[in-house]
FIMI-31044 format. One line per field, with one value per atom (N, C-alpha, C): residue number from 1; residue in one letter; atom name; x, y, z. Coordinates in steps of 0.2 Angstrom, whole numbers. Each point is the difference from the previous one (the first is absolute). Example, Ala and Ser with C-alpha at 12.3 -4.5 7.8 and 13.67 -1.06 7.14 Angstrom:
2
resi <- (1:1:1:2:2:2) $
resn <- (A:A:A:S:S:S) $
name <- (N:CA:C:N:CA:C) $
xx <- (66:-4:4:-2:4:-4) $
yy <- (-28:6:6:5:6:5) $
zz <- (39:0:0:-4:1:3) $
***
This chain:
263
resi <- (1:1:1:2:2:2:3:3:3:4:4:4:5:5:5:6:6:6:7:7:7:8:8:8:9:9:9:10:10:10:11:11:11:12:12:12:13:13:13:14:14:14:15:15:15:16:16:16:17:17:17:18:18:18:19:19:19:20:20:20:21:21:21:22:22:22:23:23:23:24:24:24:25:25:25:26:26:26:27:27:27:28:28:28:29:29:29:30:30:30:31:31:31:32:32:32:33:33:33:34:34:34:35:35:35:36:36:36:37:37:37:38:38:38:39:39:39:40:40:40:41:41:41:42:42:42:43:43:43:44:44:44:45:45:45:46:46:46:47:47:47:48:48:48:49:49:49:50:50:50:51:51:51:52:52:52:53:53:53:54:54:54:55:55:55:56:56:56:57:57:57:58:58:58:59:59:59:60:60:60:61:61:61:62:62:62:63:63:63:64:64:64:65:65:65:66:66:66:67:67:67:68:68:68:69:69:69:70:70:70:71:71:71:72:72:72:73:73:73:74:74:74:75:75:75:76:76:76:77:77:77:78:78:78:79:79:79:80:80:80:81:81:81:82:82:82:83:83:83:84:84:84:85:85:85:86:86:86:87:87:87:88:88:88:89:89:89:90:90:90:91:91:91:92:92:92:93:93:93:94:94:94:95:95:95:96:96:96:97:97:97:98:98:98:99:99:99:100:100:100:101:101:101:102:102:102:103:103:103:104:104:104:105:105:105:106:106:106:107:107:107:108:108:108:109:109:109:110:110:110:111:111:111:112:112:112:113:113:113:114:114:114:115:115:115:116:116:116:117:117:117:118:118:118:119:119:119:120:120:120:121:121:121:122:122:122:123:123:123:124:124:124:125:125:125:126:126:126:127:127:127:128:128:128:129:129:129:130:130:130:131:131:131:132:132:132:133:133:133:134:134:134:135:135:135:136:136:136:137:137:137:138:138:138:139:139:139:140:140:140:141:141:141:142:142:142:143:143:143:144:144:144:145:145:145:146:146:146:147:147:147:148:148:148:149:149:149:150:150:150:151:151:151:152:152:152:153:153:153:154:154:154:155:155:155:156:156:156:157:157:157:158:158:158:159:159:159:160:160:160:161:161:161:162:162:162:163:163:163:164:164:164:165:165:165:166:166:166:167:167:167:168:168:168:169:169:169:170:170:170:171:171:171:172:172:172:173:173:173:174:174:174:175:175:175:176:176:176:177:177:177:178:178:178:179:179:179:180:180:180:181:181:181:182:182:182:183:183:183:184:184:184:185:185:185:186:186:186:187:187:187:188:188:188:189:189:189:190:190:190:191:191:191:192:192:192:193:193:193:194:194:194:195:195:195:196:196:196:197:197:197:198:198:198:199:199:199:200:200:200:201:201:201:202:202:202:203:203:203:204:204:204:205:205:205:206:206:206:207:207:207:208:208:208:209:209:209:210:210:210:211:211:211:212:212:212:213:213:213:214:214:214:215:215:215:216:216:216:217:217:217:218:218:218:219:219:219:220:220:220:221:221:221:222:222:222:223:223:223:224:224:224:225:225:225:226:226:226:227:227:227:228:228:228:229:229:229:230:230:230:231:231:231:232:232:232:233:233:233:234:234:234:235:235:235:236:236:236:237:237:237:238:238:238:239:239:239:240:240:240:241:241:241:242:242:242:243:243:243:244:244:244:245:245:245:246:246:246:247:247:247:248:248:248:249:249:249:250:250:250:251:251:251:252:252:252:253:253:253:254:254:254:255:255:255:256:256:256:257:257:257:258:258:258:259:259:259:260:260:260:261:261:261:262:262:262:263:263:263) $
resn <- (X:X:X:X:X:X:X:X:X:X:X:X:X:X:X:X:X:X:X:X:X:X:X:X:X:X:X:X:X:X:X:X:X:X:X:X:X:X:X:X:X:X:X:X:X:X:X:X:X:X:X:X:X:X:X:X:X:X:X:X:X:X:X:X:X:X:X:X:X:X:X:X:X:X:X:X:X:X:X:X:X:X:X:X:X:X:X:X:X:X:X:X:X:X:X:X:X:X:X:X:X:X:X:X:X:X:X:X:X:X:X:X:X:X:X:X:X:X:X:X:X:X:X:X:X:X:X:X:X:X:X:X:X:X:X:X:X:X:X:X:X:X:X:X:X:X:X:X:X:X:X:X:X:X:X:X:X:X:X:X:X:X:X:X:X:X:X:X:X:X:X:X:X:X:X:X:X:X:X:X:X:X:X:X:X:X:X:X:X:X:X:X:X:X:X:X:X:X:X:X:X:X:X:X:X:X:X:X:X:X:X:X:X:X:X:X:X:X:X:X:X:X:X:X:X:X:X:X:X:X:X:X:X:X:X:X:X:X:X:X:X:X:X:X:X:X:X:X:X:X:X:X:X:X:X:X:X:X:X:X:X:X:X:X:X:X:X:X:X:X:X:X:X:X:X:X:X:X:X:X:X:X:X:X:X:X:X:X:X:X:X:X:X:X:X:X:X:X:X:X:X:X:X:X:X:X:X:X:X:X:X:X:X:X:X:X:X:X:X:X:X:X:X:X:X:X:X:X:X:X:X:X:X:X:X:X:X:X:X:X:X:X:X:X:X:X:X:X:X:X:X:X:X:X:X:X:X:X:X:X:X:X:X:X:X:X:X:X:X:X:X:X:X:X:X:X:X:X:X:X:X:X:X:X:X:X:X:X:X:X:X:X:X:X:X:X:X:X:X:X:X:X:X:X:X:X:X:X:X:X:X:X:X:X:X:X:X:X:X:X:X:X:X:X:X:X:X:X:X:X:X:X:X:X:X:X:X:X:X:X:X:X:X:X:X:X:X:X:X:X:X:X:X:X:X:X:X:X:X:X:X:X:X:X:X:X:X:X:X:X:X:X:X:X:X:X:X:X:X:X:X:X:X:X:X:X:X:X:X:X:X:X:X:X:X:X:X:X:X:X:X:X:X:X:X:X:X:X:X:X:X:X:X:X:X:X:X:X:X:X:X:X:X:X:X:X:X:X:X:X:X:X:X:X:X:X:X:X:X:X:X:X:X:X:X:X:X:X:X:X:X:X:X:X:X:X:X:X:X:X:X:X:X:X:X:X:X:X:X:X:X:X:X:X:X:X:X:X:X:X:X:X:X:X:X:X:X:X:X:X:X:X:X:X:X:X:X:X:X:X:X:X:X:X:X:X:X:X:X:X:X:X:X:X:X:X:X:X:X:X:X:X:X:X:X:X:X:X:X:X:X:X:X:X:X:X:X:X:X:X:X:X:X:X:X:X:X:X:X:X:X:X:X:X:X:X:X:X:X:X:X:X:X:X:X:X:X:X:X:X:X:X:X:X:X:X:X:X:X:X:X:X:X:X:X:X:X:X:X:X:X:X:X:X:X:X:X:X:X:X:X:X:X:X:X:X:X:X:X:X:X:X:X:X:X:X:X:X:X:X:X:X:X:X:X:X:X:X:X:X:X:X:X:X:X:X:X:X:X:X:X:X:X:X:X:X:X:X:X:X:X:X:X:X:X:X:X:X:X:X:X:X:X:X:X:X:X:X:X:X:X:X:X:X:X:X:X:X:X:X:X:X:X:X:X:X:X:X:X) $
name <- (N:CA:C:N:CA:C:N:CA:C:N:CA:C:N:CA:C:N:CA:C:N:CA:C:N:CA:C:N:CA:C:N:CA:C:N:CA:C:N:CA:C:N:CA:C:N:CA:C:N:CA:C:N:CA:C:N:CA:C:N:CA:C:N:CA:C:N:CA:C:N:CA:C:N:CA:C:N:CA:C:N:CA:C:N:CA:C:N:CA:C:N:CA:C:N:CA:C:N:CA:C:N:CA:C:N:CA:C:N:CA:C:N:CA:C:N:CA:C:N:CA:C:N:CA:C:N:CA:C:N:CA:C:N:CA:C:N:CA:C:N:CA:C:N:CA:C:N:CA:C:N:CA:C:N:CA:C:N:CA:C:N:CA:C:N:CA:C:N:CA:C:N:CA:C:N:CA:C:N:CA:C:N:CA:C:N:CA:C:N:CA:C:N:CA:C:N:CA:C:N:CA:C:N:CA:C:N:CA:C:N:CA:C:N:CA:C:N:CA:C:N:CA:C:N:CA:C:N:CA:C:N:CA:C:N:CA:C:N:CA:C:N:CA:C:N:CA:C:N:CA:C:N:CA:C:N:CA:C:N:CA:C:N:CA:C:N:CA:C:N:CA:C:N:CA:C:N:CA:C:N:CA:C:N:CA:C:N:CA:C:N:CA:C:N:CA:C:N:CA:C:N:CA:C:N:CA:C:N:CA:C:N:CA:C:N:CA:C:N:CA:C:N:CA:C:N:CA:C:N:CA:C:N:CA:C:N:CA:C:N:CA:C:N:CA:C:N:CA:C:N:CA:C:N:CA:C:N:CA:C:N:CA:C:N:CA:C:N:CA:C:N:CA:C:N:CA:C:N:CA:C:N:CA:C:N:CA:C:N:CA:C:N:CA:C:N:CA:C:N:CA:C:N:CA:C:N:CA:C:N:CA:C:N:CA:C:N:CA:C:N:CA:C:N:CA:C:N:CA:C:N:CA:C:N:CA:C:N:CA:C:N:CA:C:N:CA:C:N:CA:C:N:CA:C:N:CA:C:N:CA:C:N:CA:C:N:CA:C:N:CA:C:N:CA:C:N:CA:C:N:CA:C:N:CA:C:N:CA:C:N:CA:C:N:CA:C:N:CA:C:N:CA:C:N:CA:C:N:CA:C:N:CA:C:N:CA:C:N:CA:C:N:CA:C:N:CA:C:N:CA:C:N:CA:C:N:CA:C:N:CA:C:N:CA:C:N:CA:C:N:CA:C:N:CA:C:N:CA:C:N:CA:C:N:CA:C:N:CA:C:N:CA:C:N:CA:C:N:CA:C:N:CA:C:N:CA:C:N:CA:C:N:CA:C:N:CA:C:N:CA:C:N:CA:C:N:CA:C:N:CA:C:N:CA:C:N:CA:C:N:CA:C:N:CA:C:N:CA:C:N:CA:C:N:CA:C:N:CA:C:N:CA:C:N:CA:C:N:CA:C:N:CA:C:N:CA:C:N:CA:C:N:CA:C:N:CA:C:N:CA:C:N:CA:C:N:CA:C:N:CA:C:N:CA:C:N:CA:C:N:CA:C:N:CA:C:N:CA:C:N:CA:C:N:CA:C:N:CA:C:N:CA:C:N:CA:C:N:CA:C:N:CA:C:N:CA:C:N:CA:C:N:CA:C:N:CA:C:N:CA:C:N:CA:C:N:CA:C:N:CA:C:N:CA:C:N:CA:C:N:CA:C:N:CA:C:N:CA:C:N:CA:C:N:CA:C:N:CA:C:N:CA:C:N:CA:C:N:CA:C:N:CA:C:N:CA:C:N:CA:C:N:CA:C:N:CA:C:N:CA:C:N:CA:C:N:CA:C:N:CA:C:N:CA:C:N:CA:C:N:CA:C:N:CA:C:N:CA:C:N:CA:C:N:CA:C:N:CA:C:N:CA:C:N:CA:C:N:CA:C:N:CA:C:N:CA:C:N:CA:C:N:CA:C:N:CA:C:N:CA:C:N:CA:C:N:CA:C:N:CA:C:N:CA:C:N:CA:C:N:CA:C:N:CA:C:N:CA:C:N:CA:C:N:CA:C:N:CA:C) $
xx <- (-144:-2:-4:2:-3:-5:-6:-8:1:-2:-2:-4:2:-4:-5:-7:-5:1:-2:2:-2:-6:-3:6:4:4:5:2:7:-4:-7:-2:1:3:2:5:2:7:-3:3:-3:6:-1:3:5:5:6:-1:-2:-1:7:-1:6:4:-2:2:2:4:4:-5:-2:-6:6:-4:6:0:3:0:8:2:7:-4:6:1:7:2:7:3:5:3:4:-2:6:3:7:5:5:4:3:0:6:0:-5:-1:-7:4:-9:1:5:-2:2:-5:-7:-4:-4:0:-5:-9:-2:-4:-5:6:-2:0:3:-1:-6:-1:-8:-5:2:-6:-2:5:1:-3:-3:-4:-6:-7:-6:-5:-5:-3:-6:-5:0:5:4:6:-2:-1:0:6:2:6:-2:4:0:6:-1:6:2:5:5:2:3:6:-3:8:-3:2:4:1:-3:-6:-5:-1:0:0:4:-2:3:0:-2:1:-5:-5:-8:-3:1:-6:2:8:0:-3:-2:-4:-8:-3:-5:-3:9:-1:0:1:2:7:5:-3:-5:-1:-1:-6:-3:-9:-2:-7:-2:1:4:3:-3:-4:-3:5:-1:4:-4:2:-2:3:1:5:-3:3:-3:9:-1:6:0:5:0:5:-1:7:0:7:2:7:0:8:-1:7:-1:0:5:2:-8:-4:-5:-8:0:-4:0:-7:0:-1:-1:-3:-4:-5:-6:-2:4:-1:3:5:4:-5:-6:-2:-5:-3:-6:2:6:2:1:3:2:-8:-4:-7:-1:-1:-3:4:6:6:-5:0:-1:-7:-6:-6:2:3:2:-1:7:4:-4:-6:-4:-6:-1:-4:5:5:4:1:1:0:-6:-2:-9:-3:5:-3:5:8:7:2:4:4:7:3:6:-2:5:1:7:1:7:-2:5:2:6:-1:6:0:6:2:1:0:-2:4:7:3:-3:-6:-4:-6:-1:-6:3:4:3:2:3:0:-6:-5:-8:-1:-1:-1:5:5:4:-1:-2:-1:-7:-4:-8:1:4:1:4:4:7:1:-4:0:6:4:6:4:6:4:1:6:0:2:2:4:-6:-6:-4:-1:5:0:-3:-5:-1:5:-2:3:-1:2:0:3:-6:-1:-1:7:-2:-5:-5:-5:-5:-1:-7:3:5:4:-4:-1:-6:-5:-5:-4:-1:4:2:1:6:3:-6:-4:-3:-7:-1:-8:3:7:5:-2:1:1:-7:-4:-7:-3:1:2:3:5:3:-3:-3:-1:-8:-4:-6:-1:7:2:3:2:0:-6:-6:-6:-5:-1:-1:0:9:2:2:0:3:9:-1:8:0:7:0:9:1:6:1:4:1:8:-2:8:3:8:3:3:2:6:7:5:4:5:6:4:7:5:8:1:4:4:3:1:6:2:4:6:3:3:3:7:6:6:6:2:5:8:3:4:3:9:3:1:2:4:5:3:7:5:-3:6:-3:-5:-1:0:-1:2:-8:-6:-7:-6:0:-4:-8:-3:-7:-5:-6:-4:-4:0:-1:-6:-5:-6:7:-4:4:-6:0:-4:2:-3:0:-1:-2:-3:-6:-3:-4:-6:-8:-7:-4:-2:-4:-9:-3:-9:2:-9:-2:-8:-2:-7:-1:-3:-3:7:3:6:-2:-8:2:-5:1:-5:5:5:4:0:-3:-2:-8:-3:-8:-1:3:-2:3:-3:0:10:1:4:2:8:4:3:1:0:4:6:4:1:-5:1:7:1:6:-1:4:1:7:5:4:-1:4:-2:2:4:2:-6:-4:-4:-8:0:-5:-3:-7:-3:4:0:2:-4:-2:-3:2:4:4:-4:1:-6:3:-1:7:-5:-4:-3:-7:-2:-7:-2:-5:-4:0:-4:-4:3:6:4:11:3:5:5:-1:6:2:-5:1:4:3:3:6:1:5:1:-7:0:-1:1:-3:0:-8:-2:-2:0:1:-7:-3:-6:-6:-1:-5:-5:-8:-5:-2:-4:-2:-4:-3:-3:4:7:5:4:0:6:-7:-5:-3:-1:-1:2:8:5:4:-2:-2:-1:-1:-9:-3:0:5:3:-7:-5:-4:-7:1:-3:-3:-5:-1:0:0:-1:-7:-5:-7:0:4:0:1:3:3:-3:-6:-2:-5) $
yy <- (-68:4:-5:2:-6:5:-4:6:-2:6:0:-5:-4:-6:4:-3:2:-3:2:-3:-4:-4:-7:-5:1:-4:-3:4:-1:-3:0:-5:5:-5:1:8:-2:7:8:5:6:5:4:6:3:1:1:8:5:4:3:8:3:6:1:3:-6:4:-4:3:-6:3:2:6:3:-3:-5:-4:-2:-2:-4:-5:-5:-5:-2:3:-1:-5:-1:-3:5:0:4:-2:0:-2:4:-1:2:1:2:-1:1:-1:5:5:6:7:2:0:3:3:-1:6:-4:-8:-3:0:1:1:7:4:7:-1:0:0:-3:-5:-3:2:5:4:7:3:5:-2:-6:-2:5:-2:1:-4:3:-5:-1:-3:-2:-8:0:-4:-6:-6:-4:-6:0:-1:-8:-5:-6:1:-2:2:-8:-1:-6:2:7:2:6:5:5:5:0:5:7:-4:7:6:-4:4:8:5:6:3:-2:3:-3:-3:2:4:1:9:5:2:5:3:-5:0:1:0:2:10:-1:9:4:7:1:2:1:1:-7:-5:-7:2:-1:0:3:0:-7:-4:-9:-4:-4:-6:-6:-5:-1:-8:-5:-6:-4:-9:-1:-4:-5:-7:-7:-3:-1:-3:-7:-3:-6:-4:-4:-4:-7:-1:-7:1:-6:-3:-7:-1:-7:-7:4:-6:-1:4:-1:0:-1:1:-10:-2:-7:1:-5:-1:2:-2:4:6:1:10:1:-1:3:2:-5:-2:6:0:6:6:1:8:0:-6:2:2:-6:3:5:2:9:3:0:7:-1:-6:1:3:-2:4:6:3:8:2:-3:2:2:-5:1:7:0:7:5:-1:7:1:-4:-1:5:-1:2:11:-1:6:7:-5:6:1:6:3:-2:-2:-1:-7:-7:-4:-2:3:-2:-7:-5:-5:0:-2:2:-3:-8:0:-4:0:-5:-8:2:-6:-4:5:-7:-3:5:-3:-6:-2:-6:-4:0:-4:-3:4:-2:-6:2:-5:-5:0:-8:-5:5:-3:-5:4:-3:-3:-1:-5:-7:4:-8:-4:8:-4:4:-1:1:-7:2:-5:0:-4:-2:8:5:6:5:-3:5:6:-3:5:-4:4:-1:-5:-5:-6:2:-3:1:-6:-5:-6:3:-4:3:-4:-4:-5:5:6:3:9:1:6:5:-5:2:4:-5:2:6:-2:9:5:0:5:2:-1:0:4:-1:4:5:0:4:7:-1:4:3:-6:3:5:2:7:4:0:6:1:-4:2:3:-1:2:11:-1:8:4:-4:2:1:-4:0:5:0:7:8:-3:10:2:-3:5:-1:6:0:-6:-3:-6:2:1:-2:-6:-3:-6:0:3:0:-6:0:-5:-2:-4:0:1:0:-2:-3:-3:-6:0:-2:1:-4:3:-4:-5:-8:-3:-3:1:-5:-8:-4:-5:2:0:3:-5:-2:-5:1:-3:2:-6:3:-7:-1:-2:-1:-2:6:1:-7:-2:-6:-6:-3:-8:5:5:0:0:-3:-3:6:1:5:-2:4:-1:6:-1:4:5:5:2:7:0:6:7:5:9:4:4:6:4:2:6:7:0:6:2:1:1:-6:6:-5:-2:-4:-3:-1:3:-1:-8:-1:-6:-2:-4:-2:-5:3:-4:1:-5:0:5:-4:1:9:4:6:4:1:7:-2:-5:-1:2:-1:2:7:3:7:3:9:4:2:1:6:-4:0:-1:4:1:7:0:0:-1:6:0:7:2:6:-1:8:0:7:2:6:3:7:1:8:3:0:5:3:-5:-1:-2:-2:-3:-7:1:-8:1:-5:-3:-6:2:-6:-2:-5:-3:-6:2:-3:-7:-6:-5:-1:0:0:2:-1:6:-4:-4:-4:7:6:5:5:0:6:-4:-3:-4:7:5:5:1:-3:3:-5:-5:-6:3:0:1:8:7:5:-1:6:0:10:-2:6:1:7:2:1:0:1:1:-3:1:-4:1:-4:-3:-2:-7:4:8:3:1:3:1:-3:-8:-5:-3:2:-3:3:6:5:-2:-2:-1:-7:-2:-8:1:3:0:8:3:7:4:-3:1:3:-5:2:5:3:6:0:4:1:-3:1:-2:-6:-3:-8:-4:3:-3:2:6:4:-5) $
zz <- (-154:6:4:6:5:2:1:1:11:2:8:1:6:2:5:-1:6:5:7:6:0:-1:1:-3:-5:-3:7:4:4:6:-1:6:8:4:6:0:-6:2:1:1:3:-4:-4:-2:6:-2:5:1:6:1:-3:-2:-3:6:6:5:5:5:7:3:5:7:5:2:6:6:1:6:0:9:-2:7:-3:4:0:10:1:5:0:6:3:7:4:4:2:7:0:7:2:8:3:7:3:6:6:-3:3:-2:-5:-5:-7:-4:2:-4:-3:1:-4:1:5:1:-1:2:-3:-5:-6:-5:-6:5:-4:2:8:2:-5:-4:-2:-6:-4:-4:0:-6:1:3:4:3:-4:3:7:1:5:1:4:-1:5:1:6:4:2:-3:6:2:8:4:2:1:2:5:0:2:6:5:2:-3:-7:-1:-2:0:-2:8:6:4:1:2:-2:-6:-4:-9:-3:0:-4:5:5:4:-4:-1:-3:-7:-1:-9:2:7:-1:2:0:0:-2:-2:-5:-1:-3:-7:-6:6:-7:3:5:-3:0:-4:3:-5:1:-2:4:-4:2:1:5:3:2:-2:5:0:6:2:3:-1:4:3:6:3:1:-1:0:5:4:4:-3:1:-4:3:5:1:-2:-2:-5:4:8:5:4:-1:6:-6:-7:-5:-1:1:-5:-6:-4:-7:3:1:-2:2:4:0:-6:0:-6:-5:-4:-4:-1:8:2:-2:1:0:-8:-3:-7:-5:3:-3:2:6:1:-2:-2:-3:-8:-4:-7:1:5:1:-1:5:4:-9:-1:-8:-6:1:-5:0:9:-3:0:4:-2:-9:-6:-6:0:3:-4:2:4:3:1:0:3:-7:0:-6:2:6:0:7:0:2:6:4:2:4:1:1:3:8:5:6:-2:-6:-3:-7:-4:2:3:3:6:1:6:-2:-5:-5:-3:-4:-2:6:4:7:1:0:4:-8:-7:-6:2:2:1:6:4:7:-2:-5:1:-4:-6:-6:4:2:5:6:5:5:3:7:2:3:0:2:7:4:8:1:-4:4:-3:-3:3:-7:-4:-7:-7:-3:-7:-3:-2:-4:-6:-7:-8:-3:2:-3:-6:-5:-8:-3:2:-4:-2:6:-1:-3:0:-4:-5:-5:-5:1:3:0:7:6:2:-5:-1:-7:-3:-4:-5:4:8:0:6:0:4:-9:-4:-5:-1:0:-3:6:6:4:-3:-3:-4:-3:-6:-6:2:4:2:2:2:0:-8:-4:-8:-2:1:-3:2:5:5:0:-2:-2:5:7:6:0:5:0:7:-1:5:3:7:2:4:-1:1:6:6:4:3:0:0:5:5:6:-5:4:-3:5:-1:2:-2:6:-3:-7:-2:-7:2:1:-2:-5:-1:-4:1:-3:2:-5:3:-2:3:-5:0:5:6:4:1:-2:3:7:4:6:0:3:0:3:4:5:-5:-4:-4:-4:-5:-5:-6:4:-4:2:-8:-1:2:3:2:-1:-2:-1:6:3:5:-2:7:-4:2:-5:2:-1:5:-1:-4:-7:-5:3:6:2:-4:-3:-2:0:-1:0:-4:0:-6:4:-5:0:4:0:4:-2:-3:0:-8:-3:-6:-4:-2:-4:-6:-2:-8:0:5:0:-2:0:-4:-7:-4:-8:0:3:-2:3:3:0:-6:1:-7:4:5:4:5:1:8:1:8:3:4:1:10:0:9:2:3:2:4:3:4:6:3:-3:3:3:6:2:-5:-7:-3:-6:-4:-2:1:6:1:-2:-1:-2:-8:-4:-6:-2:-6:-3:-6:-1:-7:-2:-8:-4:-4:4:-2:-8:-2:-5:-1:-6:0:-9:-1:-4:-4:3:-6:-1:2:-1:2:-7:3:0:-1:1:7:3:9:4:-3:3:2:7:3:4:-2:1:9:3:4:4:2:0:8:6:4:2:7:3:-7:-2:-7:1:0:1:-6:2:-5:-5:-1:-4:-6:3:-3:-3:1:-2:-4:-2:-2:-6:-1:-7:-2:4:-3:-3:4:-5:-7:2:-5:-4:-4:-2:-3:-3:-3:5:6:7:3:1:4:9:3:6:3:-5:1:-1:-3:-3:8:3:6:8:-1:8:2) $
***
C-alpha cells in the first residue's frame, strides 16, 4: 500500500482542484452584424470592452437598460491603422492594451476583446516593424518569442477565472486549384474563391481557447451560434443553437451549472 504523500513532498506542485471554475474562454467570428457582440454583452459583468473596432456602437447602450440593468460596463477605445502607425507607436499602444488588460484581469467578470485581429496586428507591428506597403511584416527570426508572450495573455485569463471573448475578423477563402488551358494544353495553378470565410488574427488562438464559436444570422432563424468545438463539453461540436445568451449557452457548457453560476 502506497501511504499519502504530505504536501511539502511535491514541493512546487499544488493539489489539482476537483471542480471546473465557471468561466469560458471563447473565440468568436463571423460576418458584420451576426450577434457577436451582443452575445458577449449578454455575459456577466462587470464587463470591460477594449474596443479596436466600431462595432460596439448602437448595441452596448442597450445593455445599460433595462431589462440588463443595471450592468456595469466599461470601455477604452483604441485607434491603430497600420499604414499611418510607426513602430513605435505601435509599441505604445501594445504596452497600454497589456496595462489596460491587466487591470481589467483584476476587477471585470467578463473581458471582451474587439478585435482580437487588431490586437495581434498591433503585437506584430510593435514586434516587426511594417514593410514599404505600410503592413505588419513576420520576420520568422523573432516568431517565438512573439508567440510565446502572445500566449502568456491568454493564459493570464485562465488564471484569473474571467470569462474572455476574444472577437475575430474574418476573410475570403482561397484556394490554389489546378487548371489546364485549353489552346497549350499546360496546366497551371490558379487562386478560387471557396465562397466561404475564414477567422483572421492569432493563428494559434482557436487551440488555446476552451470554445469556438461562428456566429451567423438568417431571417428564418435569426442570430445562430455553432459550436465548431467546445474543450469542456466535446458533445457540442458541430451543434448550433438560435438567439441564446451567453447565460444560457453556458449551462449548456457546463450541465452541472446554475443560473446563478453565470448572473
Amino acid at each position: 500500500m502506497i501511504s499519502k504523500a504530505s504536501p511539502s513532498v511535491w514541493g512546487n506542485f499544488n493539489p489539482v482542484a476537483d471542480t471546473i471554475p465557471y468561466r469560458l474562454i471563447w473565440r468568436s467570428h463571423g460576418l458584420e452584424k451576426t450577434g457577436k457582440d451582443h452575445f458577449g454583452l449578454t455575459a456577466p459583468g462587470p464587463i470591460a470592452i477594449h474596443s479596436f473596432d466600431i462595432g460596439l456602437e448602437g448595441v452596448v447602450e442597450k445593455f445599460l437598460k433595462p431589462p440588463f440593468s443595471p450592468k456595469e460596463i466599461y470601455a477604452i477605445e483604441y485607434e491603430y491603422e497600420a499604414g499611418k502607425t510607426t513602430k513605435q507607436d505601435a509599441e505604445d499602444l501594445r504596452d497600454r492594451f497589456i496595462e489596460d488588460f491587466h487591470v481589467a484581469l483584476k476587477r471585470a467578470r467578463t473581458i471582451i476583446i474587439d478585435t482580437e485581429t487588431e490586437v495581434w496586428e498591433v503585437y506584430r507591428h510593435a514586434e516587426f516593424g511594417t514593410n514599404q506597403q505600410g503592413v505588419a511584416t513576420d520576420a520568422p527570426k523573432d516568431y517565438v518569442k512573439l508567440n510565446n508572450s502572445y500566449r502568456d495573455m491568454i493564459q493570464l485569463a485562465y488564471d484569473t477565472g474571467v470569462n474572455l471573448q476574444l472577437i475575430q475578423k474574418v476573410k475570403e477563402k482561397w484556394i490554389s486549384v489546378k487548371e489546364v488551358d485549353r489552346q497549350t494544353g499546360i496546366a497551371r495553378m490558379k487562386p478560387h474563391n471557396t465562397g466561404e470565410v475564414e477567422p483572421t488574427g492569432f493563428k494559434e488562438l482557436g487551440y488555446l481557447v476552451q470554445m469556438n464559436v461562428r456566429h451567423t444570422w438568417d431571417r428564418e432563424h435569426g442570430f445562430g451560434i455553432e459550436i465548431q468545438n467546445c474543450r469542456q463539453n466535446m458533445d457540442l461540436a458541430g451543434e448550433t443553437f438560435y438567439n441564446m445568451s451567453f447565460p444560457e449557452l453556458a449551462q449548456v457548457v457546463f450541465p452541472e451549472s446554475g443560473e446563478d453560476d453565470w448572473a
